[in-house]
C-alpha positions, -999 to 999 in steps of 0.1 A, spaced: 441 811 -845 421 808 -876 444 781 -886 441 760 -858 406 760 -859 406 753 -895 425 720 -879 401 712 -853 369 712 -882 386 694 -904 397 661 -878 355 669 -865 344 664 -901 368 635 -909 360 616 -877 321 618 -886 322 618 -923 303 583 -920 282 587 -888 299 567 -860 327 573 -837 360 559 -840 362 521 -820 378 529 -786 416 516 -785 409 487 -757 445 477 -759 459 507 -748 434 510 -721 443 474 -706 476 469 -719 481 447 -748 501 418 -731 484 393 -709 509 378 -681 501 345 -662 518 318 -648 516 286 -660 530 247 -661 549 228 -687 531 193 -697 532 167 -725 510 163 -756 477 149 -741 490 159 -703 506 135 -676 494 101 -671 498 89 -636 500 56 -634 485 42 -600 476 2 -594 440 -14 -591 453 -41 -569 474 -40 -535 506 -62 -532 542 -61 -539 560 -48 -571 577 -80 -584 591 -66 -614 597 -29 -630 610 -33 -667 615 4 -676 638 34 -669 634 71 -667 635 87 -701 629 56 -716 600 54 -745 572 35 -741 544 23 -764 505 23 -757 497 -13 -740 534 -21 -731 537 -36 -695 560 -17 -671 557 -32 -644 541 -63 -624 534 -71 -596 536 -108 -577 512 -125 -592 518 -166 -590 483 -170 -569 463 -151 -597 475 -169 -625 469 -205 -607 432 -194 -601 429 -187 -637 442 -219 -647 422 -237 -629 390 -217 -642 406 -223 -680 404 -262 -670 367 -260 -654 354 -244 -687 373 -272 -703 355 -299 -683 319 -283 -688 324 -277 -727 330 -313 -727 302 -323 -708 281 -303 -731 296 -316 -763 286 -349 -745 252 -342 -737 243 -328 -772 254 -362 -793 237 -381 -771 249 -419 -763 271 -434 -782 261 -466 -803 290 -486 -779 275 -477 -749 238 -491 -763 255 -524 -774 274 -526 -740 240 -517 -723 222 -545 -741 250 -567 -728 243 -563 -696 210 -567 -696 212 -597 -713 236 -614 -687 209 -602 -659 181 -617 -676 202 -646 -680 206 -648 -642 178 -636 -632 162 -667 -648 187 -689 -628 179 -679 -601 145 -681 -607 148 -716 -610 170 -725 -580 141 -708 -556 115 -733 -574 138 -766 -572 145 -758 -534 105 -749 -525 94 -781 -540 124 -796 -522 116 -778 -490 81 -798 -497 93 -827 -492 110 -817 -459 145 -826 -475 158 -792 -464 156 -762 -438 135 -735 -443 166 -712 -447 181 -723 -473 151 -717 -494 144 -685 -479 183 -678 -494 170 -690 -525 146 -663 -528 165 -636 -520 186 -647 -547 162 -643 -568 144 -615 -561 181 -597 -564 185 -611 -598 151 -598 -608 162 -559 -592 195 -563 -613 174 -573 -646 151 -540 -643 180 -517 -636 201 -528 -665 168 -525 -685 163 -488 -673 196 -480 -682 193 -496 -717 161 -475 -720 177 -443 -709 205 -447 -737 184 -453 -762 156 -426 -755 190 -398 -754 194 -370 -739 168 -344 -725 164 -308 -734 167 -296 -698 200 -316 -694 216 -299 -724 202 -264 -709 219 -271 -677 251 -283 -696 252 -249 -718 244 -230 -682 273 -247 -662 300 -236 -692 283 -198 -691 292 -198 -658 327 -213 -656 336 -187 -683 322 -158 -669 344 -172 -635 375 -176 -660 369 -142 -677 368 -130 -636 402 -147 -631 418 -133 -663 405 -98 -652 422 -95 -616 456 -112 -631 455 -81 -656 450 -58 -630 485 -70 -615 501 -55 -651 506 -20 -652 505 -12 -687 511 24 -700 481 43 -711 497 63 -742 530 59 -762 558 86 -746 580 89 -724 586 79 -684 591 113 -668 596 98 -637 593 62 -614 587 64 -582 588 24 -573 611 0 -573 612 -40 -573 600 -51 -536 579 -25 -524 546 -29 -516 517 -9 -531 483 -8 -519 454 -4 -545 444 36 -558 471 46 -535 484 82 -537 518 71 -551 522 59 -586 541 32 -604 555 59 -630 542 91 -648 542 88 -684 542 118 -710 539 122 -751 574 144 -756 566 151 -788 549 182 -783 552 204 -751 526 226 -739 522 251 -712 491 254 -694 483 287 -682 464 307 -652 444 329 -666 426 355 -646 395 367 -642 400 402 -655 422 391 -681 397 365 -698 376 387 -726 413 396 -739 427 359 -748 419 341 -781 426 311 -795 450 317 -821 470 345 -804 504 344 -800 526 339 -764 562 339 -750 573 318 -720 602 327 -698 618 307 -666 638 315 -644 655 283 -646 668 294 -686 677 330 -674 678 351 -710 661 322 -727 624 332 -746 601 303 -760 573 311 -785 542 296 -786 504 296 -797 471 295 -778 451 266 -795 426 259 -764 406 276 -740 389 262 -711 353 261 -705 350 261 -670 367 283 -641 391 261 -615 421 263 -593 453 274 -600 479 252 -618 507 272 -613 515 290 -579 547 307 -570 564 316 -543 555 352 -541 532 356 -510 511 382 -526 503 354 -557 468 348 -545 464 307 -542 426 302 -534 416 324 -568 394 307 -595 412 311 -633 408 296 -668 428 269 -684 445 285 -715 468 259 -738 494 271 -755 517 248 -780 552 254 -779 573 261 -813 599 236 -817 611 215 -793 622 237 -764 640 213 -731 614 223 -711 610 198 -683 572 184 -678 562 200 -647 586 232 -649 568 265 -634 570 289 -663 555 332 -667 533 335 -697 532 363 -719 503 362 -740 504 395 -771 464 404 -770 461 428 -794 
């Protein structure tokens, strides 16, 4: 007896030799692994590739496991009607920036001379006919001829003398150049036929579906002939970065205070009976959500909020993207 009670004061004494009580063991209160469920994806998740416009799929130019780069075109739909619209905006800016170009150098030194031409010759016959209405009046005097030919006379004249001021406004038109508000309209008409052409070019983009990231197509679900219809539920293709595979996991509410960044996980799946992947938590979410992963069990709760956990995979394990996968996560 007086040994074992020497034993009990000396663990007393060692235990509060500084003053404070030994940390409790949390781990082997809750356990010291962390199970979830949880889904495969690529580096930078999924990208589901849905079209902008509605129409039919005129051409696919990629496979199924086929890589693709960021900005490549995988598909197309018909598009002859959208690329005629934006050639005829292209040749409506082309007409306005001329018209511009035009307007700012003013007339050219041609069109002055050919100007003063003209008004020359309807001076000159203005003049002439001028003269014709006097010789017939003082003709007409002398009750040589009717009264309508000299009236015919006049109006000769007087459209000889409308033809003489026109030419003369046009002459002064060219050589006074061109007005400040004419070159503001020019420079407003091209704004506008390019903002129409940068329109057309916009929608004819939207009929190439171009892939988002470099990776992989995990799957296609269109071929060439079928008809789309814009922000539909049903994609062109899903594209994936396969040179890293994740697994996001379900974490539970109860089970959140015990995961850190950092700690180390193991992945099973029943499709690779036997088979164990390792991996490393490098994310945790910020914000509580629905379930990524549900199974088939009936008593796996489908309406419960968890937290995204991301986990990198060691190596490069043939996980499938999408694959439902049990997480083991070593909290200690």
């Amino acid at each position: 007896m007086k040994r074992l009670a020497l034993l009990l004061t000396t663990v007393l004494l060692a235990a509060c030799g500084d003053g404070r009580a030994p940390p409790p063991d949390y781990a082997h209160i809750a356990g010291d692994t962390v199970h979830a469920g949880g889904l495969v994806e690529p580096a930078g998740e999924e990208r589901v590739l849905i079209p902008e416009l509605s129409g039919r799929v005129a051409h696919v130019y990629v496979r199924e496991g086929e890589r693709v780069q960021a900005g490549q075109v995988i598909a197309e739909l018909a598009n002859a009607d959208l690329a005629a619209q934006l050639a005829a905006a292209e040749a409506t800016v082309a007409q306005r920036r001329a018209e511009l170009e035009k307007a700012r150098r003013g007339p050219r030194i041609e069109d002055i001379r050919a100007a003063e031409a003209a008004l020359a010759e309807a001076d000159a016959q203005a003049k002439l006919a001028a003269a014709e209405r006097a010789r017939r009046e003082q003709v007409y005097a002398k009750r040589l001829i009717s009264r309508e030919e000299v009236d015919v006379a006049r109006a000769d004249a007087a459209a000889a003398a409308a033809r003489r001021a026109r030419a003369a406004a046009q002459l002064a038109l060219l050589r006074a150049g061109t007005r400040s508000e004419d070159i503001t309209a020019a420079e407003a008409a091209l704004k506008l036929a390019e903002a129409q052409r940068g329109q057309a070019a916009a929608v004819l983009e939207k009929s190439r579906i171009r892939a988002p990231v470099s990776g992989v197509v995990l799957q296609r679900e269109l071929r060439e002939g079928e008809t789309v219809v814009a922000l539909s539920p049903l994609p062109v293709a899903r594209i994936g970065d396969l040179s890293q595979r994740y697994v996001r996991a379900d974490i539970e509410l109860l089970d959140i205070g015990r995961v850190r960044v950092g700690q180390r996980a193991t992945i099973t799946s029943d499709a690779y009976p036997g088979r164990r992947y390792a991996g490393t938590v490098v994310q945790l979410g910020q914000r509580m959500g629905e379930r990524h992963s549900v199974s088939e069990d009936p008593a796996d709760k489908r309406d419960v909020k968890v937290l995204d956990a991301r986990i990198r995979l060691d190596g490069d394990p043939p996980l499938p993207v999408g694959l439902r996968v049990d997480v083991a996560i070593d909290a200690r």
